[in-house]
C-alpha positions in Angstrom: 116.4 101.6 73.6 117.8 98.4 75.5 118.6 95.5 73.4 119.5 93.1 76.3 117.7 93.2 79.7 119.6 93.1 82.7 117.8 89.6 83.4 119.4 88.6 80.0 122.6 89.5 80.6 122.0 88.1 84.3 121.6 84.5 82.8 124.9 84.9 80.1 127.2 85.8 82.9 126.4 83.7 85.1 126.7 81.2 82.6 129.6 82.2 81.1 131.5 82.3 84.5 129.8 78.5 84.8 132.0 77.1 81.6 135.3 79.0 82.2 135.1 77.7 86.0 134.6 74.3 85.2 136.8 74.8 81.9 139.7 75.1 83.8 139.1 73.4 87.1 138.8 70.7 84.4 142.3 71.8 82.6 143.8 72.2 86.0 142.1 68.7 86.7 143.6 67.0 83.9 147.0 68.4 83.8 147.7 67.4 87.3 146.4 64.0 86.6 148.3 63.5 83.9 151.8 64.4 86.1 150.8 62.0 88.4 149.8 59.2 85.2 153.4 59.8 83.9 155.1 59.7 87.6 153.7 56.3 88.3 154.4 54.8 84.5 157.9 56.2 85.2 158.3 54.8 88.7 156.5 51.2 87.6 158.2 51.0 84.5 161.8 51.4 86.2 160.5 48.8 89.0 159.8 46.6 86.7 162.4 46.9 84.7 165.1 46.2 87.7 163.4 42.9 88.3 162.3 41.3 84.8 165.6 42.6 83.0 167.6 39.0 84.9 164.1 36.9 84.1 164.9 37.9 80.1 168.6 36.9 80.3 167.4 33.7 82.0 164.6 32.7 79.4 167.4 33.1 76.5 170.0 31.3 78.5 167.1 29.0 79.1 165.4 28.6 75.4 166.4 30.6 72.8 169.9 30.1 73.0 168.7 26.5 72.8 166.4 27.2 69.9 163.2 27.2 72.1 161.5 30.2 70.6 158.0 29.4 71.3 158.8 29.1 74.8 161.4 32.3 75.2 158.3 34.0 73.4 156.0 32.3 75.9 157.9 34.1 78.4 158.3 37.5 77.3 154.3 37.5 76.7 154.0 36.7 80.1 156.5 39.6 81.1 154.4 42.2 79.1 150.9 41.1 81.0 152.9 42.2 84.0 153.0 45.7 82.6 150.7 48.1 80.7 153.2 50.9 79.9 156.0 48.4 78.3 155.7 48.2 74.5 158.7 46.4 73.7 162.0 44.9 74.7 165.4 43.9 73.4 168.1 41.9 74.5 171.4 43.7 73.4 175.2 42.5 74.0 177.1 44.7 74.6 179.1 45.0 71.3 175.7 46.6 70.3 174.2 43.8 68.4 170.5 43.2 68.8 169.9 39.4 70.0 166.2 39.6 70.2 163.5 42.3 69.8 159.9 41.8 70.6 158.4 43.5 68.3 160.3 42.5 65.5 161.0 38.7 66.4 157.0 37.7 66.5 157.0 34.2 64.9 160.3 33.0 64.9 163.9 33.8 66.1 166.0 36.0 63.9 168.1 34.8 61.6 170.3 36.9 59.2 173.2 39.6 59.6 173.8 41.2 62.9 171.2 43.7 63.9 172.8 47.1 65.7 170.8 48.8 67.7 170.0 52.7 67.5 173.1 55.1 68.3 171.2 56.5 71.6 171.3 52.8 73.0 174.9 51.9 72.0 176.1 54.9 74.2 175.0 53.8 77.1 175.4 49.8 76.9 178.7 49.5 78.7 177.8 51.6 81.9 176.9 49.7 85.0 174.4 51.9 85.9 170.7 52.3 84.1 170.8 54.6 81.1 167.3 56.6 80.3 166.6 58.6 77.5 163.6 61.3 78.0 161.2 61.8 74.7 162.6 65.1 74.3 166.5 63.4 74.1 168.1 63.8 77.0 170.2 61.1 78.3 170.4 60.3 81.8 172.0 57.8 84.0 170.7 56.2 87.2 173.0 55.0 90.1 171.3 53.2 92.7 172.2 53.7 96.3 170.8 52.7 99.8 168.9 56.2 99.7 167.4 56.2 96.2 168.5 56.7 92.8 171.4 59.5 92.0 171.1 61.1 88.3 174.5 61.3 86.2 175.5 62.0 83.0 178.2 59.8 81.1 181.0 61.2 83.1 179.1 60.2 85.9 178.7 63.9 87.2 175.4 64.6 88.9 172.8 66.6 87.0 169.7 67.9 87.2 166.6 64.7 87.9 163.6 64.5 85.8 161.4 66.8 85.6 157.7 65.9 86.8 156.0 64.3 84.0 159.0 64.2 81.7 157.8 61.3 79.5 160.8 58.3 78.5 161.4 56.4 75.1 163.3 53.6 77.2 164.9 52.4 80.1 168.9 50.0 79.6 168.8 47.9 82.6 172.4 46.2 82.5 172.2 42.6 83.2 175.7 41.1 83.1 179.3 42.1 81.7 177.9 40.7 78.1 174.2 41.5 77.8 171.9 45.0 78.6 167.6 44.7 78.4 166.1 47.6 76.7 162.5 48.6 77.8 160.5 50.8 75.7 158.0 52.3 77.4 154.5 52.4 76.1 152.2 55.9 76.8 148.6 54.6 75.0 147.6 54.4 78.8 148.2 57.4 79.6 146.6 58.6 76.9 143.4 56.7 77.0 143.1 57.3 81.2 143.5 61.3 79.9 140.5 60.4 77.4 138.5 58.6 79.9 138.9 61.8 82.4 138.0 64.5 79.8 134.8 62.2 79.1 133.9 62.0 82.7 134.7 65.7 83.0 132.8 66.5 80.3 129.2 65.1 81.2 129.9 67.4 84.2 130.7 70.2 82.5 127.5 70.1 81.2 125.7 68.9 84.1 127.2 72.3 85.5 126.0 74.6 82.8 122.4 73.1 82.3 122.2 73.7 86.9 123.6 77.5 85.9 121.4 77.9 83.2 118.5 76.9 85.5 119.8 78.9 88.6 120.3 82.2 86.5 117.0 82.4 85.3 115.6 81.7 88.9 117.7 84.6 90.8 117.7 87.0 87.1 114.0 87.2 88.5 114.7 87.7 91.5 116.9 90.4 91.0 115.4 92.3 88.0 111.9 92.3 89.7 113.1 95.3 92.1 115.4 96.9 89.5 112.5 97.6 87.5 110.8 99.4 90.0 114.5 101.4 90.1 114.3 102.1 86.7 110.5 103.1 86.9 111.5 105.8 89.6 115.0 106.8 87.3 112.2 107.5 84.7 110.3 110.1 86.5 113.7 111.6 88.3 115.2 112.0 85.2 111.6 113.7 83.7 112.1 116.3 86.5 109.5 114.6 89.4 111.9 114.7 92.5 108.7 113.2 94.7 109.2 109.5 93.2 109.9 106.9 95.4 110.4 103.4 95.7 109.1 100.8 97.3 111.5 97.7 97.3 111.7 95.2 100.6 114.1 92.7 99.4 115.8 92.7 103.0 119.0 92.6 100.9 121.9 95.1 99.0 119.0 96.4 96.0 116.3 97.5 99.2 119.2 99.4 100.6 119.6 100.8 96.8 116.0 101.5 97.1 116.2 103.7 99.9 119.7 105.0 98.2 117.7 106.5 95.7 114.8 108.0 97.8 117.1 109.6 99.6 118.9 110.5 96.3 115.6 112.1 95.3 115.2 114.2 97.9 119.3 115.2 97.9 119.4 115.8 94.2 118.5 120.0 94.2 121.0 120.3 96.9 123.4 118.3 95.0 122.8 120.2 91.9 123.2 123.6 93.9 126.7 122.4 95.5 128.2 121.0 92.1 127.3 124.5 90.9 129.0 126.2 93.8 132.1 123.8 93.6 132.3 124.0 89.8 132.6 128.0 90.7 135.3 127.1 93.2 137.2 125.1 90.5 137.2 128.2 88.3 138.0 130.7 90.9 141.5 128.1 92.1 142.2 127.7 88.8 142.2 131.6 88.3 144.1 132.2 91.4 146.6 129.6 90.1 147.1 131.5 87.3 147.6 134.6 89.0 150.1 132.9 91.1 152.1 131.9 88.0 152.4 135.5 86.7 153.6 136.5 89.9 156.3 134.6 89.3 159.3 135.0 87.1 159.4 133.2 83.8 161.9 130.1 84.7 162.9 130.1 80.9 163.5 133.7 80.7 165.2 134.6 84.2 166.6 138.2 84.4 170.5 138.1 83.3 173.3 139.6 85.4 177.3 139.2 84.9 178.9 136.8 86.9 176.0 134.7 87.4 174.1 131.4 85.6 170.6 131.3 87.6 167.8 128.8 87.3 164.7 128.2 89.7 161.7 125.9 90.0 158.7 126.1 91.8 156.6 122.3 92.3 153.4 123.4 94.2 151.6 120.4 96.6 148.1 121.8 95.6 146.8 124.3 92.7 147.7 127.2 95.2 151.0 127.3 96.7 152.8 129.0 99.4 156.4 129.1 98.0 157.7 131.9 96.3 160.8 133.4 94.7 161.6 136.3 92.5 164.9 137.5 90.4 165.0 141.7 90.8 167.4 142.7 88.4 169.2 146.1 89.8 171.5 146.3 86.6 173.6 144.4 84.6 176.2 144.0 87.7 173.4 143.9 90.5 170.4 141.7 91.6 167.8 141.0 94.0 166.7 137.5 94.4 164.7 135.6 97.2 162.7 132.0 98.1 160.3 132.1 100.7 157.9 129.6 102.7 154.6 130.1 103.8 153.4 127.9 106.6 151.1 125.6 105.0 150.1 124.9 101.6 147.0 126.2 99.7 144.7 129.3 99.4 146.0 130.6 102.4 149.5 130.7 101.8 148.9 131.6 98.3 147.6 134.9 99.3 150.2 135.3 101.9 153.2 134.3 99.6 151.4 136.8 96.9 151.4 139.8 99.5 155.3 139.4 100.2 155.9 138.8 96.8 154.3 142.3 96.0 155.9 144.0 98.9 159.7 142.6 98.2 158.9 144.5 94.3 158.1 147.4 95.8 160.8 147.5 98.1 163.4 146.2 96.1 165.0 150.1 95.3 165.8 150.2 98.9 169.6 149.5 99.2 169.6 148.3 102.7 168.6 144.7 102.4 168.2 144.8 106.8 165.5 147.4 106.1 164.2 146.0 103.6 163.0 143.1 105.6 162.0 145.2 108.1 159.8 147.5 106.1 158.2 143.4 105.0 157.8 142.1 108.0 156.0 145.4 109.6 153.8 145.1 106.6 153.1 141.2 107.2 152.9 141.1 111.1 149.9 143.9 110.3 148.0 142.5 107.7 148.0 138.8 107.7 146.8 136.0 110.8 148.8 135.6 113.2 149.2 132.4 112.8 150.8 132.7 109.2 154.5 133.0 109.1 156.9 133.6 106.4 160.4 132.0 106.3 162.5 133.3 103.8 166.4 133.7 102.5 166.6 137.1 100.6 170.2 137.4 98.6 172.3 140.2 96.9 174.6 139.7 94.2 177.3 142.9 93.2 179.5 141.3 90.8 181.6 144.1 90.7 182.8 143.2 94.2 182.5 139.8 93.8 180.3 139.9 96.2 177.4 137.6 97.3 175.1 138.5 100.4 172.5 137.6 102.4 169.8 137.6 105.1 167.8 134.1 106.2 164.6 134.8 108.3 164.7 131.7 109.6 164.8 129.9 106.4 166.9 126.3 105.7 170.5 127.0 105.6 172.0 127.6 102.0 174.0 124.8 100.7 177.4 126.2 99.0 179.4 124.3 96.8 183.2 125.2 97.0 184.8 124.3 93.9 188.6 124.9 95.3 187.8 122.7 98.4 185.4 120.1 96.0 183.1 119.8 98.8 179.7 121.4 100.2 179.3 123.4 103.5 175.7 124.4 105.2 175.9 128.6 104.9 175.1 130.1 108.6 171.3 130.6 109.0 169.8 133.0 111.5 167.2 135.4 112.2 163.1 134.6 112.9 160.1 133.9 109.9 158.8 137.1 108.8 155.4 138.0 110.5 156.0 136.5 113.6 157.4 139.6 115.6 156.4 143.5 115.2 160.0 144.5 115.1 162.9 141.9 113.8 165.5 145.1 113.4 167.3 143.1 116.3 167.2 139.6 115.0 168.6 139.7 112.0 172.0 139.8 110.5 173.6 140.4 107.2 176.1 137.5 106.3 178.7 137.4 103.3 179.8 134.1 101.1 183.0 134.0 99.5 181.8 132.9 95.9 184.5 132.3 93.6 184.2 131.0 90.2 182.8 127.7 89.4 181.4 127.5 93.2 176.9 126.8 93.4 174.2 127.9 96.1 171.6 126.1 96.4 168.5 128.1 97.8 165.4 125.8 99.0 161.9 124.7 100.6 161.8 122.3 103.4 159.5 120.1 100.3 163.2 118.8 99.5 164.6 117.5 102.7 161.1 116.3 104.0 160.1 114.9 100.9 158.8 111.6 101.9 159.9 108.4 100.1 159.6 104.7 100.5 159.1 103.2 104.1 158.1 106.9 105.4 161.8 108.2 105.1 162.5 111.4 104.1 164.8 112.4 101.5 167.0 114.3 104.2 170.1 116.6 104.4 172.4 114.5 104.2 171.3 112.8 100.9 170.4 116.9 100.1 174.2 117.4 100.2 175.6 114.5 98.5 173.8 115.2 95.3 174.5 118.8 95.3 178.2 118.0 95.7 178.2 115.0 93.0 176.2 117.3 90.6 178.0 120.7 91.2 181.8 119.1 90.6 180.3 118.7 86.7 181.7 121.9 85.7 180.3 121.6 82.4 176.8 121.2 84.1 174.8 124.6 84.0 172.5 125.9 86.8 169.7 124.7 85.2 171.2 120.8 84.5 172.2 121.0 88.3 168.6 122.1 89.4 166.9 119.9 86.8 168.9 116.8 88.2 168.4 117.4 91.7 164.8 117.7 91.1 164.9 114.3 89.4 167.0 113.1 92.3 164.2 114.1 94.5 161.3 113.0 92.2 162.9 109.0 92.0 163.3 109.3 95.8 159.7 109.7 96.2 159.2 106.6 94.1 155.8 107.6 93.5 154.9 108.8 96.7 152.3 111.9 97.2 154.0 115.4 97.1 152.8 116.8 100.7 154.3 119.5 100.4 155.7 122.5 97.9 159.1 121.5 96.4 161.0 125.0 95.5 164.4 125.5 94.0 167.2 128.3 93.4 170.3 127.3 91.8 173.1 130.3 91.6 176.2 128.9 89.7 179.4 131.7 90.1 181.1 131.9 85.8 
């Protein structure tokens, strides 16, 4: 059962998004009026600080060094009416000794022991230029030039201005080699023109709010009116009535709803029938993925042979891939072990890629690797498309020769770490993709590598040099080489660390980027 109505919940949004729009377009308001409050203060302040600071010296030369107090004091009030943001002034020599202070000398001159003024003050009394002090304590000095106003410190290096809106305690304005005026500045302005705007922004705050209030319920109606009628036909839908329809002509997004859901209506049976029939699809991948997987060898548990540290990976694109690769184990000094590349990715290669997987098994006792992919490709040029090719490297390790061969059917050339030499060479490739002629007996050649201790192969899918990364560039050969070189002079580094790392290599590359197609890798290390 609803507790709220859409119309309801209509009228608190929309008010809602009222009070934090005018909330902070009043914050914004304020903040940014207050910078430009604090500027000017600043800028008056120091204006008229430059031009009354002589008139102060003047009306004590004139009076109170004459013992006119009531008229120096005269004076000074007439100074402050020129200025709201100055709350009081002193007239300091420069031996720090206060000779008059405004808010302290109200009725008569000062008489009594020397008054210092405050430590801030005495530091900068004998500079020639204008010493400032910010409310937070920093202590500036301004030098004026023809341009402006340069900010030192009290070596009279330059350093960073004032910040906007960086409020001031006071202003030293030096008059003469014997006296400095001190100006306090004075921020109750400020803060009463910040009170006077939140007031003002207030009442239309809630001017605002009252016209959303009133505006929400107007177009709640309008919108919940035809909504109803939705959830009228839903009803009857959902109760298993496929003839409801609506009729809504709002000539706007819910009409085209409306007709969304007539059409809806009439689609939903088919709908039902297809998520059925995907759902089915979904089961059937998923079982075909499995299959896949037990096709394969168990990466953690790869056949062993002397003379050899193996490890291999297999990253498919989509559930069903069309890599594969396989480890026959002949005996303990002997093995069989191949990676191949379907053209494409998916269903169809899957079921090509399982096909060549079973026929390598089954031809595996046959010592003559030449015939072996012979007998293979016969096989595959008969029973799959014609458009489905087969690239593959097939290897043969006797480690009682020391001896490591192998036939490419046009597969990428194996990358071969020499450890003597400390560098990487491409292995000679050679020969045509299995399935694409009746008879490859003339095509393709048996090839030997000299694989001494501590040396790598690197058997791959083009999903390693073409995997994409950022800008549309692809991870390459080049960049394929350097890490298998970097990684493969680790002798401590087994097969598995190498592959693991290259992968990762790879995978960083890609920076995210959608795998497009499968990444597959054999790592052979020589102990």
């Amino acid at each position: 059962m609803m507790q709220f109505s859409i119309r309801s919940k209509l009228v608190l949004a929309i008010s809602f998004l009222v009070v934090i729009l005018f909330s902070v377009i009043a914050f914004l308001f304020v903040q940014e009026k207050k910078l430009e409050i604090s500027d000017d203060i600043y800028f008056n302040s120091l204006s008229f600080s430059r031009l009354v600071a002589p008139d102060v010296l003047n009306a004590y030369d004139l009076y109170l060094a004459e013992d006119g107090f009531v008229n120096f004091s005269g004076e000074i009030g007439n100074m402050f009416n020129q200025s709201d943001s100055i709350g009081r002034i002193q007239l300091v020599s420069y031996d720090g000794s206060v000779v008059y202070d405004s808010q302290e000398d109200v009725q008569r001159r000062f008489e009594g022991a020397a008054r210092l003024a405050n430590e801030e003050i005495r530091g900068v009394l004998r500079s020639e230029n204008y010493g400032i002090k910010t409310v937070e304590g920093r202590t500036l000095f301004l030098k004026s030039g023809g341009s402006g106003y340069w900010y030192l410190d009290a070596n009279e290096e330059s350093v960073d201005p004032l910040g906007r809106g960086e409020l001031l305690e006071f202003i030293v304005v030096p008059v003469n080699e014997q006296f400095s005026v001190v100006f306090y500045l004075d921020y109750e302005e400020l803060n009463e023109r910040v009170a006077l705007m939140v007031r003002r922004i207030s009442y239309l705050a809630a001017f605002g709010i009252l016209l959303g209030l009133i505006l929400s319920f107007v177009m709640s109606e309008q919108v919940t009116r035809p909504v109803n009628k939705l959830v009228t036909g839903v009803k009857k839908v959902a109760d298993g009535d496929f003839t409801a329809r609506v009729d809504i002509k709002t000539h706007d997004e819910i009409q085209y709803l409306g007709e969304s859901f007539n059409q809806m209506a009439k689609d939903l049976e088919a709908s039902i029938e297809a998520r059925v029939y995907k759902e089915r699809v979904t089961r059937e991948l998923e079982l075909a993925r499995q299959i896949q997987e037990q096709i394969l060898p168990d990466v953690k548990n790869l056949p062993k042979v002397n003379g050899l540290d193996l490890a291999a990976s297999l990253q498919s694109a989509e559930e069903i891939g069309g890599d594969i690769y396989d480890f026959l184990k002949v005996d303990d000094n002997r093995m069989l072990f191949y990676l191949g590349d379907v053209t494409g990715h998916g269903v169809p290669a899957g079921i090509v890629s399982s096909i060549a997987s079973a026929l390598f098994y089954g031809y595996s006792n046959d010592p003559d690797l030449l015939r072996m992919m012979v007998s293979v490709n016969r096989v595959l040029k008969e029973k799959t498309m014609p458009t489905m090719f087969l690239t593959l490297c097939l290897l043969y390790w006797d480690f009682a020769n020391a001896n490591l061969q192998y036939i490419s059917a046009g597969h990428e050339q194996i990358v071969h770490y020499r450890a003597k030499e400390g560098d990487v060479v491409l292995e000679p490739m050679g020969g045509v993709a299995l399935g694409m002629l009746p008879d490859i007996s003339t095509v393709m050649k048996l090839q030997k590598i000299d694989f001494q201790v501590g040396d790598v192969v690197v058997v791959y899918s083009d999903g390693i040099p073409e995997a994409w990364g950022p800008n549309d560039e692809l991870f390459g050969m080049e960049r394929l080489l350097e890490a298998v070189k970097e990684l493969s002079q680790d002798q401590l580094l087994s097969a598995e660390a190498i592959m693991n790392n290259l992968l990762k290599k790879v995978q960083e590359f890609g920076g995210g980027h959608k795998q497009m197609d499968d990444i597959t890798v054999v790592v052979a290390k020589r102990v």
